[in-house]
N, C-alpha and C positions, 0 to 999 in steps of 0.2 A: 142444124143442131146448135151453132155456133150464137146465131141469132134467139133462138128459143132462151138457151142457156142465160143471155142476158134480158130478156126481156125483164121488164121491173113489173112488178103490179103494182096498185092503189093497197098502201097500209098505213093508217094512219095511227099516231105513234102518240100516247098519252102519259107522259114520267111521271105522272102525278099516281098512275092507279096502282091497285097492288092486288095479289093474289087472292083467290076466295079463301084462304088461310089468313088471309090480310098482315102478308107478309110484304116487304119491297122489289118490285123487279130491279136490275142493271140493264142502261144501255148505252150500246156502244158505236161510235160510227168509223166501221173498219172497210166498210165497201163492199160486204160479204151475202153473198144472198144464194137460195136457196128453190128450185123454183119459182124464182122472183120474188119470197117475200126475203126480208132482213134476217140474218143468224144472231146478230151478235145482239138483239132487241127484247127486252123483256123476257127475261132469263130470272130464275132465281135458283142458284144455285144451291141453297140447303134443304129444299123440298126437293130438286131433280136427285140429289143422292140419297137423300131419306128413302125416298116414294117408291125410285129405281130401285136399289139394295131389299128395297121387299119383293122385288117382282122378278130379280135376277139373281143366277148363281156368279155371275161377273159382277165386280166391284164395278160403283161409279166412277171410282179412282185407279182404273186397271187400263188394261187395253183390249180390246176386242180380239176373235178370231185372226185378223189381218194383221195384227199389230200396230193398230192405230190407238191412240186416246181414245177412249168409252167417250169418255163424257162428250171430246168433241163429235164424235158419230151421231152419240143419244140428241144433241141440239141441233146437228144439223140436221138428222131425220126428221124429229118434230115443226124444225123450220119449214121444211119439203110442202107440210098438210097444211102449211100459213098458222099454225096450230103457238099460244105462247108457250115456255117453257118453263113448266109450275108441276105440281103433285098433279092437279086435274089431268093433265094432259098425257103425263105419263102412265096414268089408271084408267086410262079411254086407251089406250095402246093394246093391241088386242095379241094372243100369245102368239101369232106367228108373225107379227111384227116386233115382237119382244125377241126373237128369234135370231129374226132378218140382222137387227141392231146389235145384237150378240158376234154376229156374222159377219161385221163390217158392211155393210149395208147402209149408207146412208144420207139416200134418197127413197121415198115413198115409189117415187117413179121406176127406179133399178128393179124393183119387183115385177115390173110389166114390164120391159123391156128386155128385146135380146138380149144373150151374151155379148154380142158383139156390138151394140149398142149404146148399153149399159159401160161400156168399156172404154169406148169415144166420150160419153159424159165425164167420167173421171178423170179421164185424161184432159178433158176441158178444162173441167176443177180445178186439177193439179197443175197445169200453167197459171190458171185465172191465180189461183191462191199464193203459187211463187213468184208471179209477178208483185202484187200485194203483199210481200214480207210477210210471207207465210211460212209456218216449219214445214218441211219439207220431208222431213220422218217417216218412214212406213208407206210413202206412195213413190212407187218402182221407179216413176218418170221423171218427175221432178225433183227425186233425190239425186239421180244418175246424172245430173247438173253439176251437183256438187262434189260427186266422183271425179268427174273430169276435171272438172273449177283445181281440186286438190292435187291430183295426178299433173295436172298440165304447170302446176307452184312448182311439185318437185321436181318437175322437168327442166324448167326453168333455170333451174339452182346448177343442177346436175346434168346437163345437156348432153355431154359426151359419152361416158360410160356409165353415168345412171349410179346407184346409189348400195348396188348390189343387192343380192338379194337377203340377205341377213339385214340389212338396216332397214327395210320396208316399212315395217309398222311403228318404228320410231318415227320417222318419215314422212307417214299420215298424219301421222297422232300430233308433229309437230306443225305440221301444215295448215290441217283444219283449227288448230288453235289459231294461229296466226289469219285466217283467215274468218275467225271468229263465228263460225257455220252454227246453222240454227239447227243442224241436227243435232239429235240427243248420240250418246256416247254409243248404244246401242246400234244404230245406224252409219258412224265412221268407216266405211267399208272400202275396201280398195276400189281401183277403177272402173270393175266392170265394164272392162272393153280391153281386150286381148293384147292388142296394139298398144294404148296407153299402157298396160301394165312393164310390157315388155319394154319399151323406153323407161322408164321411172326407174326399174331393174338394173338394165345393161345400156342403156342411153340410147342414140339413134346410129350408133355402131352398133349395137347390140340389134335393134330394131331393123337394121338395112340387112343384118346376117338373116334373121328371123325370117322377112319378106326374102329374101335370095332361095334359101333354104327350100320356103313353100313355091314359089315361080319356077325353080328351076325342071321342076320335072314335065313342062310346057313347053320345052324346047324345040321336044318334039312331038308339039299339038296333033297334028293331023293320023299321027298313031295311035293318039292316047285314045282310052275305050273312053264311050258314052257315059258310062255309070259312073268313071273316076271325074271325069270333067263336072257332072252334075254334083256329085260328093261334097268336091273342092267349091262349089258357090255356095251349099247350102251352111261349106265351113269357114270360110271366108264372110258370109253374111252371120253368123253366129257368133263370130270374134268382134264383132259392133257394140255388141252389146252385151254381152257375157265374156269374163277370165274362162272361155273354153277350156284351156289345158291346166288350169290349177284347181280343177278337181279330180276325181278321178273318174268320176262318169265321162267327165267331157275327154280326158285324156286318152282313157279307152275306146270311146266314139273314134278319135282322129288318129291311133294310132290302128288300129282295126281294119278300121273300113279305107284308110292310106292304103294298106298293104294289099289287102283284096282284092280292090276294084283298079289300083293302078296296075297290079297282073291279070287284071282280067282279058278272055278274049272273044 
């Protein structure tokens, strides 16, 4: 997949031509490609908003279903077909591709492929395009870089007992400035990762009580039921990647199913 992903095709590239509105494309060499043809090549961007805006109830200037830039989905999708990015090509788009791209959807390819598939793609993307000084905004994996990048600043600062929990989002807020992050404001989000949070909070005193707390009822392994043991990995692997206990699904999940399953017999 990883290979496919980069394979390049044959597109040869003419600055001189312009749209059959005989308008001027933009292009750009960012290294970006799409099914192998180039994203950021022969674009015109005042026909892709005109053209689009008739054909959608989403702004060209909005974001999609997923929370991504429109416009960036709309060009990359059209990229996918090797297709340029003009009025024409958005008026050949057929409604349940106008749909797809509404959907965040965008590769032609994502339509025929798995879920699980389609999933490995994006996640390809999403390294390919943060490694490229790419915004990182609105895709799960490649922003959760910059959760950590931020969380691991005020860690830093704050090693021992963390920064409490009252000063957190000043915290962020000062952090990712200082680290000048190319997410938008909307995406500045804590850790998302249980562990990191809980250092940043109460430091790695805070963090070793935390880990104590959940370890100790392992003491005595060999009595603990089957269902509490399996519970504890499924919450243990859950804290990776998700603030499990600062919501309240997640807090009720782990206070719940603690109590239950470690009495069970």
């Amino acid at each position: 997949m990883i290979n496919e992903f980069y394979t390049i095709k044959s597109y040869p590239i003419n600055t001189n031509d312009k749209t059959s509105l005989g308008n001027d494309y933009t292009f750009l060499s960012d290294g970006r490609f799409e099914n192998g043809y180039p994203v950021s090549a022969y674009i015109c961007d005042s026909e892709l908003r005109e053209s689009w805006n008739k054909r959608s109830v989403l702004s060209y200037d909005s974001t999609d279903n997923r929370g991504q830039m429109l416009k960036s989905t709309l060009i990359r999708f059209l990229s996918s077909k090797g297709w340029r990015k003009d009025a024409e090509a958005v008026s050949n788009l057929t409604d349940a591709e106008v749909k797809s791209i509404q959907n965040g959807v965008a590769n032609v390819n994502f339509e025929k492929l798995s879920s699980f598939r389609m999933r490995l793609f994006q996640i390809i993307w999403e390294f390919d395009n943060m490694f490229k000084g790419g915004d990182p905004s609105g895709h799960s994996v490649a922003q959760r870089f910059e959760f950590w990048k931020a969380a691991a600043g005020i860690i830093g600062q704050q090693p021992i007992l963390g920064v409490g929990t009252g000063d957190l989002i000043p915290a962020y807020k000062e952090q990712y400035a200082a680290m000048n992050t190319k997410l938008d404001d909307a995406h500045r989000l804590r850790a998302h990762n249980q562990y990191l949070s809980i250092c940043v909070a109460f430091g790695f005193v805070g963090l070793l009580f935390f880990l104590f707390a959940l370890i100790f009822p392992f003491r005595n392994y060999k009595k603990l039921p089957a269902l509490f043991v399996l519970f504890m990995i499924i919450f243990f692997i859950s804290m990776f990647s998700e603030d499990t206990l600062e919501t309240q699904p997640g807090a009720t999940f782990a206070g719940f199913f603690f109590a239950i399953f470690l009495e069970a017999d």
